[in-house]
N, C-alpha and C positions, 0 to 999 in steps of 0.2 A: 786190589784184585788183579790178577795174571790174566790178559787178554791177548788174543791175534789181531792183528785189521787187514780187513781186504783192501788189497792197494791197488790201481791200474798206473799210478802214475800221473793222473788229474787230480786236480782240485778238491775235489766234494773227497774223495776216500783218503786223501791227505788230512786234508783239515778236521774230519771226523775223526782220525786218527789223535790228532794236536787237542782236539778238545776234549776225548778221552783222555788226554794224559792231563787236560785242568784238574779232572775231576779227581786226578791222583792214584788210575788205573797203571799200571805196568804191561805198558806195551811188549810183549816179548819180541814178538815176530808178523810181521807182514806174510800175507799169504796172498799168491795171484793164479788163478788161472789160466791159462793160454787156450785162448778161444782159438777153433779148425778155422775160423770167418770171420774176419775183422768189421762183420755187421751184424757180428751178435750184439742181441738184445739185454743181454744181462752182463757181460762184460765188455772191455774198452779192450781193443787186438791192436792200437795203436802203439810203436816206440816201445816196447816191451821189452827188445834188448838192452835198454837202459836200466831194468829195475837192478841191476850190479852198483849201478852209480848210486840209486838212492840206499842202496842197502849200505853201502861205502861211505853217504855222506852223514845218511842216521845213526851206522854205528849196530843198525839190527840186521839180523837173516832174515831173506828175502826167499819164504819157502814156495815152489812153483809144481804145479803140473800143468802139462799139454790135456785138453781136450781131447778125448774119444770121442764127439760126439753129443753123449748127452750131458750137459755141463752140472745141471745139479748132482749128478750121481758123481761126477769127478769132484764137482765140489764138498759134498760130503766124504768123500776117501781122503780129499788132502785134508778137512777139517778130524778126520780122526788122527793124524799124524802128530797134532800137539797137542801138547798137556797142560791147557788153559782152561778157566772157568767159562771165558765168553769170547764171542769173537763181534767186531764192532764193521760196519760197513757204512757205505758213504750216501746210500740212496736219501734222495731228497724229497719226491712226489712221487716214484713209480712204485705204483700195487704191486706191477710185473716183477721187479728184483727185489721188492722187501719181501713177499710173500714165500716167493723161492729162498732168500737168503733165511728167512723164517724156519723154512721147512728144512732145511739143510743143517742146521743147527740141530733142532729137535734128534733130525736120525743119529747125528754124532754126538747127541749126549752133552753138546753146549749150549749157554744163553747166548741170544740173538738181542745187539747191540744198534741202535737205530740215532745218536744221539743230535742228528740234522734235520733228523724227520718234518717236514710242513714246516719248516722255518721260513718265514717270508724272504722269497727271492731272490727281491735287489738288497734288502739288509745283509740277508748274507753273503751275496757277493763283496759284498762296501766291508762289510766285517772278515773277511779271508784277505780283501786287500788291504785294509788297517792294520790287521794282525803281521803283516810281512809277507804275504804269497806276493809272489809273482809266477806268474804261467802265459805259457802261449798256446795258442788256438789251433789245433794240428787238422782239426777235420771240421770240415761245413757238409751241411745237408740242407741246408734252409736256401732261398733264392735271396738273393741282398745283401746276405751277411760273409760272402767271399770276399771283403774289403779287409776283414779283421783277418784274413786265411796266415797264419806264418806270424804274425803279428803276438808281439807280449804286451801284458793286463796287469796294470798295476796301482796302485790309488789315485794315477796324477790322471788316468785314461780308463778307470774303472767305470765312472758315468756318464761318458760319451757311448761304451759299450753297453752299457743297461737302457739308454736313451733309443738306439737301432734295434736292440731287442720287442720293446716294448713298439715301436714305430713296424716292424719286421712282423709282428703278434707270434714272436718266439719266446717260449718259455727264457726266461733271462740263466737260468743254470743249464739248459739246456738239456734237461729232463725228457722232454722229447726225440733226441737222438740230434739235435739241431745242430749241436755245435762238440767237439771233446777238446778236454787242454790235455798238458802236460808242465807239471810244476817245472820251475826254475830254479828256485829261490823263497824257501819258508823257514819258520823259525824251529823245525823239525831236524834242518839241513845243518852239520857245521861245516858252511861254507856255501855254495852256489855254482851253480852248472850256465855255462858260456856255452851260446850257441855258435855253433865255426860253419857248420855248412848242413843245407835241407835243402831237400827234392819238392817238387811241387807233383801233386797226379791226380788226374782227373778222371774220373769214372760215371760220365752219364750227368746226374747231377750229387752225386759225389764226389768231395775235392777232400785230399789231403795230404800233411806234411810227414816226410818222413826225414826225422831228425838224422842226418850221416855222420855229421863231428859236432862231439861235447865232450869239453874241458871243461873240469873239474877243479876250482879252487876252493881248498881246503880253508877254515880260516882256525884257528890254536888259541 
């Protein structure tokens, strides 16, 4: 089956991506959003100028629209733009974005793909880091968990960070706006993204990373 996936560039929309393609779907194309507000609720407005790199490292078009506004109405104009059966998204717990991702699909005439939905947590973090992700933590919202701020997750440091979570009482995927990553390095990628230089910014109790320089090694 011919699918798109919503990507932001974290984890959960990555990996929902990689395990559509177990199931032997045909990823064609990544499809992202660009939220007006980097504290929207339905998409991630974090490092976005990077999705060139992961379109570069996947090998797939990385199709975008800017936000007007009201994001499901944009998201259904970019989902009419291709000509797939289904499109797959990364939501893990929230009503909030499957419900919308839901409805976005029905107006443009596609199946709505969910395949991380209620998987328990910390298994699925410990299975994205088995699988080969590695990501780092670009934004906190949570009080405690500024420790991990800049900081990459990866199987050797995966359940030390599921440990503060749960110590934190923060959703461990961070479902609740707690925490965002930004992939590095998964088995999606051929090759992996070096981090060379991030800004640190703080906004209230909002903290986060903005990636400045990533290089790109390719691997053949």
């Amino acid at each position: 089956m011919d699918v798109a996936s919503l990507i932001s560039g974290g984890k959960d929309s990555l990996f929902a991506s990689y395990v559509a393609m177990q199931f032997g779907w045909d990823v064609k194309y990544f499809l992202s959003v660009i939220p007006d507000d980097i504290h929207s609720c339905l998409f991630h407005g974090l490092n976005l100028h990077l999705l060139d790199l992961i379109s570069k490292l996947t090998g797939k078009p990385v199709i975008r629209i800017e936000s007007k506004g009201n994001e499901v109405e944009d998201l259904i104009e970019l989902l009419k733009k291709v000509d797939v059966e289904g499109v797959v998204n990364g939501a893990v717990a929230s009503d909030y974005q499957r419900t919308r991702f839901n409805h976005a699909c029905k107006c443009a005439g596609k199946k709505s793909f969910t395949p991380i939905w209620h998987k328990d947590p910390e298994k699925l973090l410990e299975l994205q880091t088995m699988a080969g992700f590695r990501f780092l933590i670009v934004a906190s919202a949570a009080e405690g968990l500024e420790k991990w701020l800049g900081k990459e997750i990866g199987r050797e440091n995966v359940r030390a960070f599921i440990e503060d979570c749960k110590r934190l009482r923060v959703h461990p995927c961070g479902e609740g706006g707690e925490y965002e990553t930004f992939v590095l390095e998964c088995p999606l990628y051929k090759g992996k993204m070096i981090l060379r230089e991030k800004e640190f910014v703080r906004e209230g109790d909002f903290s986060y990373v903005i990636l400045k320089k990533v290089d790109v090694v390719e691997s053949f």
